[in-house]
Every structure is written in structure tokens, then in C-alpha cells.
C-alpha positions as a Markdown table, in Angstrom:
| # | Residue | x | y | z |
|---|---|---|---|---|
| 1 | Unk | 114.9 | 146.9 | -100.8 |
| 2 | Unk | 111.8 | 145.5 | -102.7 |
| 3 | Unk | 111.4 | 141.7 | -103.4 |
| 4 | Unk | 110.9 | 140.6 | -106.6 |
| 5 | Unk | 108.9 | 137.0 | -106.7 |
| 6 | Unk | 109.3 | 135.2 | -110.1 |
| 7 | Unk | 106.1 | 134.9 | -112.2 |
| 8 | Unk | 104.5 | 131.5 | -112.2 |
| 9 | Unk | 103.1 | 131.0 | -115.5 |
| 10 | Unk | 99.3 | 129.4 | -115.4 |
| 11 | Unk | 100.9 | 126.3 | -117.7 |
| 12 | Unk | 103.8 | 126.0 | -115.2 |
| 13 | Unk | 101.4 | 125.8 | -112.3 |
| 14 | Unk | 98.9 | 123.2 | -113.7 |
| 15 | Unk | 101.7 | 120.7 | -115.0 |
| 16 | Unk | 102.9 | 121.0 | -111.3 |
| 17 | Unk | 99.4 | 120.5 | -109.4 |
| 18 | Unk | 99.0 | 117.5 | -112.9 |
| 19 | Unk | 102.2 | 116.1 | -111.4 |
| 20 | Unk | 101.4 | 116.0 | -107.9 |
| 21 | Unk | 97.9 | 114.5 | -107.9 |
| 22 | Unk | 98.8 | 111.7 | -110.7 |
| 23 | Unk | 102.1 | 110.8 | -109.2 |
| 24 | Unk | 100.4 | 110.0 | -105.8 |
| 25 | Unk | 97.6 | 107.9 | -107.7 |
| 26 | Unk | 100.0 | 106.1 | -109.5 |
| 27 | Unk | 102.3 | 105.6 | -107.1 |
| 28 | Unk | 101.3 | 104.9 | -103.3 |
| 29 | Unk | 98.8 | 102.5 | -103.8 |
| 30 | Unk | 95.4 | 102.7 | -102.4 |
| 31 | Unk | 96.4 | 106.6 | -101.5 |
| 32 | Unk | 96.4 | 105.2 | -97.5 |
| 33 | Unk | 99.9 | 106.2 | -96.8 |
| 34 | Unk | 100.1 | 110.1 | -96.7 |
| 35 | Unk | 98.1 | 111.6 | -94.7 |
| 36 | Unk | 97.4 | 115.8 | -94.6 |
| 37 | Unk | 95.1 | 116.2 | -91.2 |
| 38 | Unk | 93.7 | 113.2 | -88.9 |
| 39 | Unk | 92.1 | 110.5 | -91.2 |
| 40 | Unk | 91.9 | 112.7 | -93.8 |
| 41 | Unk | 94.3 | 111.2 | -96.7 |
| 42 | Unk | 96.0 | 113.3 | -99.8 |
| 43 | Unk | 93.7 | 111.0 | -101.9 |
| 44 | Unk | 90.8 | 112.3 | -100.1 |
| 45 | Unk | 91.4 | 115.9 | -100.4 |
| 46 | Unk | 93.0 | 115.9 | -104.3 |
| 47 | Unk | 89.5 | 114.0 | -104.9 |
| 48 | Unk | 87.4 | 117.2 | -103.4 |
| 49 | Unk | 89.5 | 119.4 | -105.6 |
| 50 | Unk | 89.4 | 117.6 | -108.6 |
| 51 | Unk | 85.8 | 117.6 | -108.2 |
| 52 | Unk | 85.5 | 121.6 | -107.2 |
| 53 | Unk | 87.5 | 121.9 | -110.3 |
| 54 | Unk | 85.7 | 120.0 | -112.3 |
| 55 | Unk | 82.2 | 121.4 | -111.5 |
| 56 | Unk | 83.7 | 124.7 | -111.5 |
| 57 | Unk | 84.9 | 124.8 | -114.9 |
| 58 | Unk | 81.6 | 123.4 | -116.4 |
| 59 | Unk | 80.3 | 127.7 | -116.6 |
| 60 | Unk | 84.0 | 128.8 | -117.6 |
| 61 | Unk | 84.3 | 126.7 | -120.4 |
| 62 | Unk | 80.5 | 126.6 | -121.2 |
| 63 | Unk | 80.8 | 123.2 | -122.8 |
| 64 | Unk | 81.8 | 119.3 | -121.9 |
| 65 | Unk | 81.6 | 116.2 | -124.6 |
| 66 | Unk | 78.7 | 114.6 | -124.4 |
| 67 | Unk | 80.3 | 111.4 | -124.5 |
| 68 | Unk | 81.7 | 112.4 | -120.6 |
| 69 | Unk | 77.9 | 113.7 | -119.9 |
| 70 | Unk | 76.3 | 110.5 | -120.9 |
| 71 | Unk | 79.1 | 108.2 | -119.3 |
| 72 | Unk | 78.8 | 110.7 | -115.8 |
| 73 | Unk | 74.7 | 110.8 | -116.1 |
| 74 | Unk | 74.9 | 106.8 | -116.4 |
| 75 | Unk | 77.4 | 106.2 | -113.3 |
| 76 | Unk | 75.2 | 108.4 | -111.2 |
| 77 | Unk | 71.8 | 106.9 | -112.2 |
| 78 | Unk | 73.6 | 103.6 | -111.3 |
| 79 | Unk | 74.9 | 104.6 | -108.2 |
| 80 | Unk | 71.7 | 106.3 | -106.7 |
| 81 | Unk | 69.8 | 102.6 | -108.0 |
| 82 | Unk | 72.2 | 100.8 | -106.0 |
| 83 | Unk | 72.8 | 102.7 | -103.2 |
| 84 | Unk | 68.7 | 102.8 | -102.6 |
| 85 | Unk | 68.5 | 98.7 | -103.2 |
| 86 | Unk | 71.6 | 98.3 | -100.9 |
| 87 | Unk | 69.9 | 100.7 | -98.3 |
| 88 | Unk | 66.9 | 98.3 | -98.4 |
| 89 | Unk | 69.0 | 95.2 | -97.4 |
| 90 | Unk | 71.4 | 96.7 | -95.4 |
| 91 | Unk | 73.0 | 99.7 | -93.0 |
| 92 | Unk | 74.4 | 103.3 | -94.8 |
| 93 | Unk | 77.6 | 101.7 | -93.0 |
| 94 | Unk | 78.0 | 99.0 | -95.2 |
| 95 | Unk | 76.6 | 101.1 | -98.5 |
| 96 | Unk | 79.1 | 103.8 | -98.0 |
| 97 | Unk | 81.8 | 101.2 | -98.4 |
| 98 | Unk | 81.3 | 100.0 | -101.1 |
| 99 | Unk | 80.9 | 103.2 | -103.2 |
| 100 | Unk | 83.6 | 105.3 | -101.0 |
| 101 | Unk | 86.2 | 103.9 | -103.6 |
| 102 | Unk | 83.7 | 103.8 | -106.8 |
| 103 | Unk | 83.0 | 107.4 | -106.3 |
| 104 | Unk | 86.4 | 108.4 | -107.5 |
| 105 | Unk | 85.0 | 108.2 | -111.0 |
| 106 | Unk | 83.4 | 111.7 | -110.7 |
| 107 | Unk | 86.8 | 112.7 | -111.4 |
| 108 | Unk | 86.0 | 112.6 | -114.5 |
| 109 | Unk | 85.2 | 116.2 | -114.9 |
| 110 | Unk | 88.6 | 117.3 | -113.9 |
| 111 | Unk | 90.3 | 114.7 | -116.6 |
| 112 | Unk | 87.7 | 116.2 | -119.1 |
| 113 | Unk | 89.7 | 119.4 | -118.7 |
| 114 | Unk | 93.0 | 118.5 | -117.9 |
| 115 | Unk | 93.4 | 116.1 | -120.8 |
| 116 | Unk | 93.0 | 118.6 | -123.6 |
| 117 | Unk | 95.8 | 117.4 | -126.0 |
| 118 | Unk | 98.2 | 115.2 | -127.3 |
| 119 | Unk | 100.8 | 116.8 | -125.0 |
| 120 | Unk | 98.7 | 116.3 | -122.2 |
| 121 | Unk | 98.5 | 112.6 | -122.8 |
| 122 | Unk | 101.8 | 112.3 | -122.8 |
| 123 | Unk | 102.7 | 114.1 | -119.6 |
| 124 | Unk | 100.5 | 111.7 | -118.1 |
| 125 | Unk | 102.3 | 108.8 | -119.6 |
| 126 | Unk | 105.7 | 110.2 | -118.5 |
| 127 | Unk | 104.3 | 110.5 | -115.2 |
| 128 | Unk | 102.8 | 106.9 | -115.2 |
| 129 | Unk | 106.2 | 105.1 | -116.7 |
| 130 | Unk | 108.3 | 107.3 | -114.4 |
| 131 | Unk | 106.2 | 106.5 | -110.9 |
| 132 | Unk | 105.9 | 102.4 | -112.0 |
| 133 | Unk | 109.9 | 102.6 | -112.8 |
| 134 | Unk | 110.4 | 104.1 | -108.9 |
| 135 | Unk | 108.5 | 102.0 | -107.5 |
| 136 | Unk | 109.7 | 98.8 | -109.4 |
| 137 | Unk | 113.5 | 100.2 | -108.1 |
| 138 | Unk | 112.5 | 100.8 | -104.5 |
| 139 | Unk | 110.8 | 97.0 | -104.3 |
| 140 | Unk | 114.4 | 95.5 | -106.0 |
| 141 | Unk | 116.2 | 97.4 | -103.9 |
| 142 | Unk | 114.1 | 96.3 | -101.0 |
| 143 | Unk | 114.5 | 92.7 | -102.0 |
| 144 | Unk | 118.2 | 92.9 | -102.2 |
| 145 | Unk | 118.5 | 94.6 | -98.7 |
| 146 | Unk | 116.8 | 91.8 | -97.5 |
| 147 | Unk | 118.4 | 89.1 | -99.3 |
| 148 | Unk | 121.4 | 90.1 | -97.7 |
| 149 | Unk | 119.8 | 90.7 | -93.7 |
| 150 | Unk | 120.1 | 93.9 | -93.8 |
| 151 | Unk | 116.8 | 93.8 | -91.5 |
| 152 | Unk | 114.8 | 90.7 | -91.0 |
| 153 | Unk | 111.4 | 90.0 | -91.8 |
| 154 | Unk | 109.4 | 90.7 | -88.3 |
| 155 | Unk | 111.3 | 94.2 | -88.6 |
| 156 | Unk | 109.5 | 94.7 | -92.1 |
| 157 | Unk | 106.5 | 92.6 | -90.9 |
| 158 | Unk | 105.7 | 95.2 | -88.3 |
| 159 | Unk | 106.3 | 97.9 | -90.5 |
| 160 | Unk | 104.1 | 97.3 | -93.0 |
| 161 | Unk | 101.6 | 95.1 | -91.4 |
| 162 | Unk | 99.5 | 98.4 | -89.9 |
| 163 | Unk | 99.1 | 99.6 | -93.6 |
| 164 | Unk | 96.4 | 97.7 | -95.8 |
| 165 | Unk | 98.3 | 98.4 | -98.9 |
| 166 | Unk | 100.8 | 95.3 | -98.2 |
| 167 | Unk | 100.0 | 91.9 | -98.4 |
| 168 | Unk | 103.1 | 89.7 | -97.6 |
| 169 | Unk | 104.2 | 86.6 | -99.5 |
| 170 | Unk | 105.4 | 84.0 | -96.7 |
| 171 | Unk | 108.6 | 85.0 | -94.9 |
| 172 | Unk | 110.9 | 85.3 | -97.9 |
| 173 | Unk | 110.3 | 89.1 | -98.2 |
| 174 | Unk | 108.4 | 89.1 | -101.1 |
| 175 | Unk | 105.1 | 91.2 | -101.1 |
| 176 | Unk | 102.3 | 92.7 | -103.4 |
| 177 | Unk | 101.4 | 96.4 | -103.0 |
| 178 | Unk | 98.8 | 97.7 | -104.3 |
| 179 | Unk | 101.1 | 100.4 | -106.5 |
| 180 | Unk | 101.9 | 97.2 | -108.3 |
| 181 | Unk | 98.3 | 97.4 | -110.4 |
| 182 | Unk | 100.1 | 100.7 | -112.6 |
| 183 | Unk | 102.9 | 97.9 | -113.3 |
| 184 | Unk | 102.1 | 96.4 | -116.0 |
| 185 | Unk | 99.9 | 99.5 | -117.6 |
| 186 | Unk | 103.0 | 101.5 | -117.7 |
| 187 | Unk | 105.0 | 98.1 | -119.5 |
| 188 | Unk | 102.7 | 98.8 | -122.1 |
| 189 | Unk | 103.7 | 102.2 | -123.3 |
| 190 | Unk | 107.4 | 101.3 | -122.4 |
| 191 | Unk | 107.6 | 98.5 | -124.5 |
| 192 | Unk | 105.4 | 100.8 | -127.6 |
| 193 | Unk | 107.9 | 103.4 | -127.0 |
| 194 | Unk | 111.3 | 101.9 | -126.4 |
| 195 | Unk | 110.6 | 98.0 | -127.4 |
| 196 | Unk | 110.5 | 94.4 | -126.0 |
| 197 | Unk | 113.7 | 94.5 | -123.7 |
| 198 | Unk | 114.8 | 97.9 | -121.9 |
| 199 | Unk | 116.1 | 98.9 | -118.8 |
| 200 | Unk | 113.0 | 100.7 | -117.4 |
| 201 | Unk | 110.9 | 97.6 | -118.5 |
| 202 | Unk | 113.4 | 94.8 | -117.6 |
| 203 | Unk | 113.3 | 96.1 | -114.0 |
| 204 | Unk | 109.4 | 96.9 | -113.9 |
| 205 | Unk | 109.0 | 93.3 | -115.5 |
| 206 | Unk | 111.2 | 92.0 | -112.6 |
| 207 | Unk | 109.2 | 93.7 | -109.8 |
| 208 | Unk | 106.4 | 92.0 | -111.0 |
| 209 | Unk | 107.9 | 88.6 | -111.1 |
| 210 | Unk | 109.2 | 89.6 | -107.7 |
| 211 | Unk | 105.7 | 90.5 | -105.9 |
| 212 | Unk | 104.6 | 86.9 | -106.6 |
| 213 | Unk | 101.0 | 88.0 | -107.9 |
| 214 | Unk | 100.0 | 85.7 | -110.5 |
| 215 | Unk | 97.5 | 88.2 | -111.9 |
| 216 | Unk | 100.3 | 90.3 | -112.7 |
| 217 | Unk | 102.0 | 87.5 | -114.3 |
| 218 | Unk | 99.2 | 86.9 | -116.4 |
| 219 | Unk | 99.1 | 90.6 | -117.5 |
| 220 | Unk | 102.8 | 91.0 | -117.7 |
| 221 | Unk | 102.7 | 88.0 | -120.1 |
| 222 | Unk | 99.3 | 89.6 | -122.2 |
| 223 | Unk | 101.0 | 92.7 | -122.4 |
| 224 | Unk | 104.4 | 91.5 | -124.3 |
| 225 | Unk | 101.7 | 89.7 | -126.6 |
| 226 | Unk | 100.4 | 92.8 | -127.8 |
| 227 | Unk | 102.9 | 94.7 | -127.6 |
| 228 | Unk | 104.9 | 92.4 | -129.9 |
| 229 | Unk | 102.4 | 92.2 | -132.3 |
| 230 | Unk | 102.2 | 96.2 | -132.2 |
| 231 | Unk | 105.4 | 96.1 | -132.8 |
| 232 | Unk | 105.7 | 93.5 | -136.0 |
| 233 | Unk | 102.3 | 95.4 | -137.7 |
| 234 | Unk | 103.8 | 98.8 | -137.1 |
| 235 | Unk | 107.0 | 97.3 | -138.9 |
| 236 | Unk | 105.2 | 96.0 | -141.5 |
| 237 | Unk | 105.3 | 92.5 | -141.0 |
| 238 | Unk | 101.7 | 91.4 | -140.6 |
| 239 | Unk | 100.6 | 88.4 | -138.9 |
| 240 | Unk | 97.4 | 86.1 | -139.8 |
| 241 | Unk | 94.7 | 86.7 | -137.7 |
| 242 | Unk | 94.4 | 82.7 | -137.7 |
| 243 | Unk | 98.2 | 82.3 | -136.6 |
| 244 | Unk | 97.8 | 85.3 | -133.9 |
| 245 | Unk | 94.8 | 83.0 | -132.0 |
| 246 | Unk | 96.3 | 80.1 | -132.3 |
| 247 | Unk | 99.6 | 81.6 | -130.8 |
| 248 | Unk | 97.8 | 83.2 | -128.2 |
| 249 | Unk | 96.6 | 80.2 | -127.1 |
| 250 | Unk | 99.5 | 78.3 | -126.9 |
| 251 | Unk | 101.0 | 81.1 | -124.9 |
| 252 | Unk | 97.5 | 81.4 | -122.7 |
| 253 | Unk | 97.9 | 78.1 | -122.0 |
| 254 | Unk | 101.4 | 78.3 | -120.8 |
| 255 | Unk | 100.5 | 81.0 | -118.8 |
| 256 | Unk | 97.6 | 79.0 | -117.3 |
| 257 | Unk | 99.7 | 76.1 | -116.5 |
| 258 | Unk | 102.6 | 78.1 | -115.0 |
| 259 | Unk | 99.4 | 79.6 | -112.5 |
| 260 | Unk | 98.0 | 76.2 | -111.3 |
| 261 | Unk | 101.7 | 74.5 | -110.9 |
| 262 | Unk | 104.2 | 76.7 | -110.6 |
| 263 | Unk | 105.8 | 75.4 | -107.1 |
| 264 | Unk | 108.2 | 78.3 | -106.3 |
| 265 | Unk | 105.5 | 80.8 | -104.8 |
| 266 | Unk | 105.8 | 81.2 | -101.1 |
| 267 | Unk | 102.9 | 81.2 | -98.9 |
| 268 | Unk | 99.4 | 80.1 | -98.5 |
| 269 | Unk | 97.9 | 79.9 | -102.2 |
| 270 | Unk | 95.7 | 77.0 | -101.8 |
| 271 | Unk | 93.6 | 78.9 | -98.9 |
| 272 | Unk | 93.2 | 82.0 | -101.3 |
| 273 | Unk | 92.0 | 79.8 | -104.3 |
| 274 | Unk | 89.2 | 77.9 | -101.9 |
| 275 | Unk | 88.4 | 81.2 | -100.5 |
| 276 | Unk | 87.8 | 82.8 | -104.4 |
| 277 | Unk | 86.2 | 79.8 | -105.5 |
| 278 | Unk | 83.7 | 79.4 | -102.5 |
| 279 | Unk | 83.0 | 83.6 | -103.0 |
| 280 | Unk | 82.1 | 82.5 | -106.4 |
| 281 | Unk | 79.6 | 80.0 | -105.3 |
| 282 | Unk | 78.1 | 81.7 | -102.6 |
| 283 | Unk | 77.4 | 84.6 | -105.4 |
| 284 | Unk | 75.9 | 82.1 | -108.1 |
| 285 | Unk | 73.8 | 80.6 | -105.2 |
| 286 | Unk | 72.1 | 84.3 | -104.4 |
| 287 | Unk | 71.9 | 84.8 | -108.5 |
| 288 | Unk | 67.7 | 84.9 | -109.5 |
| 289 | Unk | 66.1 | 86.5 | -112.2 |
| 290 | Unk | 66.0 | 89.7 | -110.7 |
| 291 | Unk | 69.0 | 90.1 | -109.1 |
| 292 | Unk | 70.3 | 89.5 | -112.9 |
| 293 | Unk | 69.7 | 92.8 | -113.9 |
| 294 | Unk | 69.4 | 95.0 | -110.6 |
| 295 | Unk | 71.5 | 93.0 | -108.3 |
| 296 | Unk | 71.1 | 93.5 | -104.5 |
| 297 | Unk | 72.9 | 96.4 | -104.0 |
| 298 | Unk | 76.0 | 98.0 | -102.9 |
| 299 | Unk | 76.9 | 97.2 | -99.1 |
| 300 | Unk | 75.5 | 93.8 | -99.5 |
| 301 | Unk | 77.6 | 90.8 | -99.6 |
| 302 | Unk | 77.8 | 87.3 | -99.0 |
| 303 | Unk | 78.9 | 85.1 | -95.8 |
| 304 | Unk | 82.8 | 84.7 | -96.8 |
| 305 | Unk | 83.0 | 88.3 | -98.1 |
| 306 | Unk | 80.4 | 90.3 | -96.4 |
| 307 | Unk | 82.0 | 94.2 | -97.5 |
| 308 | Unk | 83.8 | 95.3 | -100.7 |
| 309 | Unk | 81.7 | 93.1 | -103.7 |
| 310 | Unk | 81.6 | 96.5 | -105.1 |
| 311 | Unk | 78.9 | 94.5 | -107.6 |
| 312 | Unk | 75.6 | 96.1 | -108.2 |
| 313 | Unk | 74.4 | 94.5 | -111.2 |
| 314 | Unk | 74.6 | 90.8 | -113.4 |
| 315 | Unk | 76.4 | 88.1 | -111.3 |
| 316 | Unk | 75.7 | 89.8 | -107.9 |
| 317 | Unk | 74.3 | 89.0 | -104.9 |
């Protein structure tokens, strides 16, 4: 009796390879948590195939934008100049750090390609909305679990502790992961799509509240700025450019206050503020004329943070 396999159309099988590699990125974090072989990561190995991809396509198609060229050409000119400054102040140890992460960028090849069309785009934001919506369910979920004891905190403590990706708030439960940073990017084309109050964005706006980051908080609230005044303009009620700044303000300042007061976080805040304000001093101290437009290097840091300043150039050490 002879098998008959079902064809696998080309389109079929590059939405499902799109779908794998972007709903990882989107959704675990600092791509840490699956691993395919040893220490080598599913980040790791989509990022060498993306690339092979990429470079491989380059003869195929016999063309690229030139706006990708110049943008690839200028991120490798300014990582060979800062990898060869950092070299001269520090160990290939300490270098490779630093650009291990940055180096994802020469992705950009592979988007080039994928991202051919409008249809493409929004596969991606389906993708996006879909992954931030899981994750913001899974984190509730969590939360309520553990509201109720379900499992106590040194259960989940020693859990998650062993993974970098989760950075705990106190002992109430609450956490930030890193999976959080797609949160409020995927509000943005929830609330375009489907406006200011839905399901998918109620719980993702929730999550956010929920992971106690106030960075988040402050983008949540930027993003339901915009995204209401996208809203009235595409309706046709236009706003004053002089009454959308002074709004903006007023609801900056809000947000500002609500960081430096708001009394309900758990956890050590004030340590994290010293330690981001004496990083910033230790930088400004190391600033000279020089460093102002070729830095020090990647690898290089200062006393309080001595890996990951991931800042070659202006303002670095």
C-alpha cells in the first residue's frame, strides 16, 4: 500500500517557521528558558538561521533596500569600533558580553525578507498581540493561584529564582519577567485595532499593573495617550497641538508623581533608585571629550555595574 504525505505548500511552511521563531521572541523573555542541546538556547540557534537565511537569500533575490544596507554597514562599523576600544581596556570576556545580546540586530537580513507585505506585518502583529495576551493570562492566573495558597512563595521562589528572567517583587507574589517588555507594544495595536477598553487589553493592562514595574506603568500610561489621540484624529475630532502638550503634561506629571510616591509597591525600591542614580554618576564622572564621541568601549564598565552598559558612544564610560 503506498503512503501518500500531504503537500506542504512553501507559504504554509514559512508562516509556520514565522510563527515559531517570533512567538518564542515575543514570548519567553530573554529566550533563556528552552533550551535545544547543552547551553545552546532556541534563541541561539533561530539567531544562526535567521542569519544563514538572511545571507543566503542576498544572491537569490539579487537585491536588498539600501536603507537596510546602510543601517547593517553602520551597526557593523560601530561594533568592530567598539569591540577594538573595549579590547584595549579590557578582556574578549567582558567584550563578548556586552555585544552577545546587541548582535541580534544582524537579524535584520532575515526581516528584510520575511517582511515583504502588508500581510506580513500583520501576521506578525497577530503573533505579537496573541503571545502578550498569553502571557498576561498565565501571570493573572498565577497571581490568583497564589492569592488563594495554592503554593507559597519559597515553592515559586525556588522555582524561578535559577532563571535570570524573573526578578521578584517582595513576598507578595508579584514579579517582573522579562516577556513583560512586548506588553505594552502589543496595547498599542490592541487599543488601534479594537479601542481604549477590551478584553485582550484590560487583562494585558492588568498584568502590567500586576508585575509592579514602574517603567511599564509609565508606558502603559504613554501608550493610552496616543492611542486616544489616534483615536479622536482618525474620528475626526482634532485636538490643538497647544491643548495636546499641555494635557500631556498634566498627565506626565501624574504619572511622575504616582512613580516617586506611590506607597503600595512591595519590596526594596529605594536600594534600586540609589543604585541607578549612583550608575549615573559614576558614568558622568568617566565622561571627557573623547569619550563623548567614541566612548570606552563595549566590555567596559564602571565600579557599581562593571558588565552589561551595552554603551559604546555619548554618555559612556
Amino acid at each position: 500500500m503506498k503512503i501518500v504525505l500531504p503537500k506542504i505548500s512553501y507559504s504554509l511552511l514559512r508562516k509556520l517557521f514565522g510563527l515559531i521563531i517570533f512567538f518564542e521572541l515575543f514570548t519567553f523573555g530573554s529566550g533563556q528558558l528552552i533550551k535545544v542541546y547543552h547551553g545552546v538556547t532556541f534563541r541561539i540557534a533561530s539567531f544562526f538561521i535567521m542569519m544563514i537565511i538572511g545571507i543566503f537569500l542576498i544572491p537569490i533575490k539579487r537585491r536588498i533596500n539600501k536603507n537596510v544596507l546602510f543601517f547593517l554597514t553602520y551597526f557593523l562599523l560601530l561594533l568592530v569600533l567598539g569591540i577594538a576600544i573595549g579590547l584595549s581596556h579590557t578582556s574578549f570576556e567582558k567584550v563578548f558580553i556586552d555585544i552577545k545580546y546587541l548582535s541580534y540586530f544582524l537579524t535584520i537580513l532575515f526581516f528584510y525578507y520575511y517582511i515583504k507585505d502588508l500581510d506580513n506585518i500583520q501576521f506578525l502583529v497577530r503573533i505579537l498581540t496573541t503571545s502578550a495576551f498569553i502571557v498576561s493570562i498565565v501571570y493573572l492566573i498565577y497571581l490568583a493561584l497564589y492569592s488563594i495558597d495554592i503554593y507559597d512563595f519559597e515553592t515559586v521562589y525556588k522555582a524561578a529564582v535559577k532563571h535570570e528572567d524573573f526578578r521578584f517583587r517582595g513576598t507578595s507574589g508579584a514579579l517582573f519577567y522579562k516577556g513583560f517588555i512586548y506588553l505594552p507594544i502589543a496595547l498599542v495595536f490592541i487599543n488601534v485595532k479594537k479601542g481604549l477598553i477590551s478584553f485582550q487589553g484590560i487583562c494585558i493592562l492588568l498584568a502590567i499593573y500586576f508585575s509592579e514595574t514602574r517603567g511599564l506603568w509609565l508606558l502603559a500610561v504613554l501608550v493610552y495617550i496616543f492611542s486616544a489621540l489616534y483615536i479622536l484624529n482618525k474620528n475626526g475630532l482634532k485636538i490643538p497641538p497647544g491643548k495636546s502638550i499641555i494635557v500631556l503634561i498634566i498627565l506626565l506629571s501624574l504619572v511622575l508623581y504616582i512613580w516617586y510616591n506611590f506607597s503600595g509597591l512591595t519590596g526594596d525600591r529605594a536600594g534600586g533608585d540609589r543604585e541607578r542614580i549612583e550608575t549615573f554618576k559614576q558614568v558622568f564622572e568617566r565622561v571627557n571629550l573623547v569619550s563623548l564621541f567614541v566612548g570606552h568601549g563595549f566590555g567596559v564598565g564602571v565600579p557599581i555595574r562593571e558588565v552589561h552598559m551595552e554603551m559604546s558612544y555619548c554618555f559612556t564610560v
